[in-house]
N, CA, C and O of each residue as an XYZ file, in Angstrom:
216
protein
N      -8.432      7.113     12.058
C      -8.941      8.280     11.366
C      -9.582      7.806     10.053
O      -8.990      7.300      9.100
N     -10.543      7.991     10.137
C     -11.603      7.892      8.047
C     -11.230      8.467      7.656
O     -10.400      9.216      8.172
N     -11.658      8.504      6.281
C     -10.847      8.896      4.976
C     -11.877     10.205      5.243
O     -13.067     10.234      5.559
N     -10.484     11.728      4.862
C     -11.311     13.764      5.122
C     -10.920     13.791      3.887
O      -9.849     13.398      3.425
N     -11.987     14.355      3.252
C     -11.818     15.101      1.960
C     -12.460     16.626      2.183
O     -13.538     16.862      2.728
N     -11.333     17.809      1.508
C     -12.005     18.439      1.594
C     -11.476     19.690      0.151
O     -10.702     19.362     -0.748
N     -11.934     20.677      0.237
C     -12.374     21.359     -1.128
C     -12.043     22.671     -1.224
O     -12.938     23.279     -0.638
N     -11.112     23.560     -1.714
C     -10.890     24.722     -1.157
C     -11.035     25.635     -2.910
O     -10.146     25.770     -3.751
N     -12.180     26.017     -2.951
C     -12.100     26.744     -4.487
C     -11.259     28.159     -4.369
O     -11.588     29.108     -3.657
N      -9.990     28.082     -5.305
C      -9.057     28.799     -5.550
C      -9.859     30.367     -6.189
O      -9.960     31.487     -5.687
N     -10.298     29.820     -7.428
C     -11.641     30.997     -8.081
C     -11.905     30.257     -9.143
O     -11.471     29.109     -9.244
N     -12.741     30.904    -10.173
C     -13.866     30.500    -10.953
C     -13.350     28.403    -12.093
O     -14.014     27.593    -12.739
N     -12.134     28.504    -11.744
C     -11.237     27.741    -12.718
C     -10.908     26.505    -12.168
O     -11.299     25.411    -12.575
N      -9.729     26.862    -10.657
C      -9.431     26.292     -9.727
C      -9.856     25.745     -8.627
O     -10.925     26.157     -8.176
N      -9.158     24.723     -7.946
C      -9.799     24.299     -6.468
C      -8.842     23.265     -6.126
O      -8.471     22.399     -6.918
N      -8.272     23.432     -4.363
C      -7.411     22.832     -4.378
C      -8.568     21.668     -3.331
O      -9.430     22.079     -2.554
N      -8.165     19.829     -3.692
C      -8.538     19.036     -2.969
C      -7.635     18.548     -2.181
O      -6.477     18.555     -2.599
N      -7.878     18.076     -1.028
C      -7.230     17.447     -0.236
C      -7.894     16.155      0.570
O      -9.045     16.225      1.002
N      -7.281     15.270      0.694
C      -7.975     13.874      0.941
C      -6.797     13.225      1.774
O      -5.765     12.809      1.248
N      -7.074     13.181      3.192
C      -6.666     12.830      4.387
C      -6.851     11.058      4.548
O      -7.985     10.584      4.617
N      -5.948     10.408      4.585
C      -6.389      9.165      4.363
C      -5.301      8.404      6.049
O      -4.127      8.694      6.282
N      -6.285      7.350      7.009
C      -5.845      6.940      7.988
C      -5.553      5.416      7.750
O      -6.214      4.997      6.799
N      -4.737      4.441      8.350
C      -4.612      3.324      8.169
C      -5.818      2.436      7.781
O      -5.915      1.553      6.928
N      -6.869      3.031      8.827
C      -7.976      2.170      8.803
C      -8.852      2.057      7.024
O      -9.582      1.191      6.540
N      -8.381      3.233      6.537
C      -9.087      3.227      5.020
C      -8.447      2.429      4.061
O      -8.965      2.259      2.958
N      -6.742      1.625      4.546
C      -6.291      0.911      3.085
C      -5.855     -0.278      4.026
O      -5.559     -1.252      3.335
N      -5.710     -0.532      5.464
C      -4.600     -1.515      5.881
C      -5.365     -2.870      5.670
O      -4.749     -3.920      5.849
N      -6.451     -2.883      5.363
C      -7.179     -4.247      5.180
C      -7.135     -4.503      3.835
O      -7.142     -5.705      3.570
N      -7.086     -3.641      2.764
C      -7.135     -4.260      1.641
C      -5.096     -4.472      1.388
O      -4.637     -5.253      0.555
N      -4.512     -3.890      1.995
C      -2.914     -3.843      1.864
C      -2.413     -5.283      2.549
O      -1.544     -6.045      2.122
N      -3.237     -5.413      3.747
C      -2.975     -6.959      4.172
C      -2.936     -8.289      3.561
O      -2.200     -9.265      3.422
N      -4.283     -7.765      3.218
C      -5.361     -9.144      2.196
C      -4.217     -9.358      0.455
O      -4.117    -10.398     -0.197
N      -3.487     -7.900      0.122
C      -2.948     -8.398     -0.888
C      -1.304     -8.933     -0.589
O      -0.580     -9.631     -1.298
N      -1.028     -8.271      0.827
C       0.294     -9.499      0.951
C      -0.113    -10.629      1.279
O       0.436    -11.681      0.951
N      -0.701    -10.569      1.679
C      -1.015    -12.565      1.848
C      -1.255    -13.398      0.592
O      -0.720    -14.489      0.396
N      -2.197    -12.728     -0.332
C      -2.432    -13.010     -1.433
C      -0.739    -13.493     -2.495
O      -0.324    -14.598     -2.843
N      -0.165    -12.079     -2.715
C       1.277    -12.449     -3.155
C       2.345    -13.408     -2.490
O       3.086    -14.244     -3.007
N       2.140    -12.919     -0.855
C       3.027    -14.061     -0.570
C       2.839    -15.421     -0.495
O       3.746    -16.097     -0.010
N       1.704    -16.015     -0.932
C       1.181    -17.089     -1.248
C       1.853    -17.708     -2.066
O       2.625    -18.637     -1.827
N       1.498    -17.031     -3.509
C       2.082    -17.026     -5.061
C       3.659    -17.199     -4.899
O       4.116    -17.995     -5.718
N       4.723    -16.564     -3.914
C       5.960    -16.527     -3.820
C       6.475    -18.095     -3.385
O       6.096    -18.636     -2.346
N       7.685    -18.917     -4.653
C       8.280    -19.936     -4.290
C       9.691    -19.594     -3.905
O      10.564    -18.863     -4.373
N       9.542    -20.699     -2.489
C      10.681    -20.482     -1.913
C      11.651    -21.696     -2.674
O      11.195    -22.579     -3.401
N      12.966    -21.528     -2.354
C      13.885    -22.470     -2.670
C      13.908    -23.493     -1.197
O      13.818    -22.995     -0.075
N      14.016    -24.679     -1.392
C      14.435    -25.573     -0.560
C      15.734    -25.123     -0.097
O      16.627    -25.030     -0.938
N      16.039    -24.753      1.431
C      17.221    -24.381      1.763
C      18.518    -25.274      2.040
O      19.517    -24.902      2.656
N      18.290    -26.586      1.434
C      19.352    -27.464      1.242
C      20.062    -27.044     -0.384
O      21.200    -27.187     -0.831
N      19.062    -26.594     -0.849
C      19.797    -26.192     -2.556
C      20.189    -24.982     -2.609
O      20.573    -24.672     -3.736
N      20.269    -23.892     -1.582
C      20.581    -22.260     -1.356
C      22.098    -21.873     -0.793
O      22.486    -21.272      0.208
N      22.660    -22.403     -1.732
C      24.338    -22.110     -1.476
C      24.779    -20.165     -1.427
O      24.501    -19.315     -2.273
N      25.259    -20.062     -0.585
C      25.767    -18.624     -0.654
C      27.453    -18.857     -0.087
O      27.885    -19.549      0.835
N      28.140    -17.974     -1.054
C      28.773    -17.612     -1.698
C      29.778    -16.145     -0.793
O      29.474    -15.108     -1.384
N      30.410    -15.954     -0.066
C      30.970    -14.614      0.153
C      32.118    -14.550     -0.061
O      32.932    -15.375      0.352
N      32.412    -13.455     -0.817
C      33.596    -13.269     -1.510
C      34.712    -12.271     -0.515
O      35.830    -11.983     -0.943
């Protein structure tokens, strides 16, 4: 689904908008920035990752 906008004038003052938004309008830029961050993210070497349960 593309991005529906649409416009409903209340009266002379008001107007209610509404803007319908489908995966296809954000999931590429939402992708592109996890990859981006999870890039940037350091992992610990899992020989030095002691856990602990109490």
């Amino acid at each position: 689904m593309a991005m529906n906008i649409s416009k409903k004038e209340i009266d002379k003052l008001n107007a209610e908008v509404v803007i319908n938004l489908g995966p296809s309008d954000y999931e590429e830029k939402v992708n592109d920035a996890i990859k981006k961050f999870s890039a940037m993210l350091l992992y610990p070497d899992s020989d030095q990752v002691k856990f602990h349960l109490a």
